[in-house]
C-alpha positions as CSV (number, residue, x, y, z in Angstrom):
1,X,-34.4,43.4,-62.0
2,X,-32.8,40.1,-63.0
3,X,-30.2,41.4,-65.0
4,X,-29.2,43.1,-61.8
5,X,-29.7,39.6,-60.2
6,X,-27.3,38.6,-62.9
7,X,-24.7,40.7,-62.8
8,X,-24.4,39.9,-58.9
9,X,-24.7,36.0,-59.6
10,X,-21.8,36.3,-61.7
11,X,-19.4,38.7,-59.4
12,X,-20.0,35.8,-56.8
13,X,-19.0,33.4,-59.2
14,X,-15.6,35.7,-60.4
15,X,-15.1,36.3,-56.0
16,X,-15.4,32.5,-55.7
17,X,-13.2,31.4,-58.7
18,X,-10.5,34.2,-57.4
19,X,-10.3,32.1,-54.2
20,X,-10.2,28.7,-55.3
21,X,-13.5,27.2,-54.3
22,X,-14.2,27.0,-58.1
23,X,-12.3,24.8,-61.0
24,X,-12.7,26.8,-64.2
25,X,-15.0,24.4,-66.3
26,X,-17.3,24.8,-62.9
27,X,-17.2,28.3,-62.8
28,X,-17.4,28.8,-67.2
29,X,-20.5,26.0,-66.9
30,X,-22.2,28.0,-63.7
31,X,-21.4,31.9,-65.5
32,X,-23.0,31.0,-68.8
33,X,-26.3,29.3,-67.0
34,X,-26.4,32.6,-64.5
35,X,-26.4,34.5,-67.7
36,X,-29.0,32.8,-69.4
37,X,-31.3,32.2,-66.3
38,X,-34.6,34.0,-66.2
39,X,-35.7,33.6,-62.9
40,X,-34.3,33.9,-59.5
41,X,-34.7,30.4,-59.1
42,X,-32.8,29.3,-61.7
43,X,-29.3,32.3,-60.5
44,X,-29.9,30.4,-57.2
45,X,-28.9,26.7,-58.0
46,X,-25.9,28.2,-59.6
47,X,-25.1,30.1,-56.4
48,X,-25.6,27.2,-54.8
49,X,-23.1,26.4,-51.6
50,X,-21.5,30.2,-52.7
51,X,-24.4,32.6,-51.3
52,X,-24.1,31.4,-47.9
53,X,-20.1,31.7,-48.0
54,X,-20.6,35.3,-49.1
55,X,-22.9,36.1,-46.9
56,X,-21.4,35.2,-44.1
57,X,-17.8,37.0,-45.3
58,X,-19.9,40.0,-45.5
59,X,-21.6,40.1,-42.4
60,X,-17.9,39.1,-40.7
61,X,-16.8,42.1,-42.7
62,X,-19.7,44.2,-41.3
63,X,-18.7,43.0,-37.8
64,X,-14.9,43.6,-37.7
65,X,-16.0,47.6,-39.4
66,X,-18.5,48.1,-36.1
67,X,-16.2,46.6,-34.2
68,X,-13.3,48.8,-35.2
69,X,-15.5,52.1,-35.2
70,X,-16.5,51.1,-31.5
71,X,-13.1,50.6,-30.3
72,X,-11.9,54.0,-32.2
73,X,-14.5,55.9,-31.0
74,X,-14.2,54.8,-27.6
75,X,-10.6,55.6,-27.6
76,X,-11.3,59.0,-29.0
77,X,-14.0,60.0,-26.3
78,X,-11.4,59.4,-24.0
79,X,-8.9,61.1,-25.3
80,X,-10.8,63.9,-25.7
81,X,-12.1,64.3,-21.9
82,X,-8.6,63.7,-21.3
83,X,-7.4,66.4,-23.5
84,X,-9.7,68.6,-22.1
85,X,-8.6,67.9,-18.7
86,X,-5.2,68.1,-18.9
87,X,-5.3,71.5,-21.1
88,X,-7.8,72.6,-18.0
89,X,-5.1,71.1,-14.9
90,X,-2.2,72.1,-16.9
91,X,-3.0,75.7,-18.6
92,X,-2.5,74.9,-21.6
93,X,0.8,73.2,-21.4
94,X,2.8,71.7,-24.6
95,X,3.0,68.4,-23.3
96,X,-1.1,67.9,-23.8
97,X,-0.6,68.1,-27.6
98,X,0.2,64.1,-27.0
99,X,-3.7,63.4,-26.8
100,X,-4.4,64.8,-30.2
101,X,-1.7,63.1,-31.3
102,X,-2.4,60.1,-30.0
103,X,-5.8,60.0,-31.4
104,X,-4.3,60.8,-34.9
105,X,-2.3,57.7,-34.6
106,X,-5.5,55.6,-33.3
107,X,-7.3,56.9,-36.2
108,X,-4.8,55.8,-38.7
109,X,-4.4,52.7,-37.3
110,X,-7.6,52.0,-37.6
111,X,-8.2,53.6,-40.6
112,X,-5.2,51.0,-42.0
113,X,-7.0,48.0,-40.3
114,X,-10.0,48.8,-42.3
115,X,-8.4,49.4,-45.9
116,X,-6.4,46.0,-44.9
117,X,-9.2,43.6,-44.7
118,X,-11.3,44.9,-48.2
């Protein structure tokens, strides 16, 4: 279990040396210490001030995902009733193959939004 810990300890370290919020001595010092710790306790004073940062990017992550799927599901129930409609008020006509191709395009945009922010 705490070599798991470990192994997590230390991607936070790499994530917060990749963005700057770590000089390289600090990050060498803190990696090597995470590596040798043997208790939670010890991986958390070198997380210390970093945890909370990636916490909080994840659960910002977490919130623009939900709020993406809301908005594309919403957008595709629509579309859908209104597909449905217009084939139904139309009889079929070619012009209501725009709602299915409108929802491919919401899809992909979202789809793009979501690969964009990883």
């Amino acid at each position: 279990m705490i070599d798991a810990q470990r192994e997590r300890a230390v991607q936070v370290l790499k994530r917060a040396y990749a963005e700057g919020r770590l000089e390289l001595e600090d990050f060498t010092a803190r990696t090597e210490r995470a590596l040798q710790a043997r208790s939670s306790l010890e991986l958390g004073l070198q997380l210390r001030g970093l945890a909370l940062d990636d916490a909080r990017r994840r659960a910002r992550r977490a919130a623009h995902v939900a709020a993406t799927l809301a908005v594309w599901a919403m957008v595709s129930f629509f579309l859908a009733i209104g597909c449905i409609v217009a084939l139904v008020q139309t009889h079929a006509s070619p012009w209501t193959l725009l709602f299915p191709a409108a929802w491919v395009a919401v899809t992909l945009a979202a789809r793009r939004e979501l690969r964009r922010d990883r």
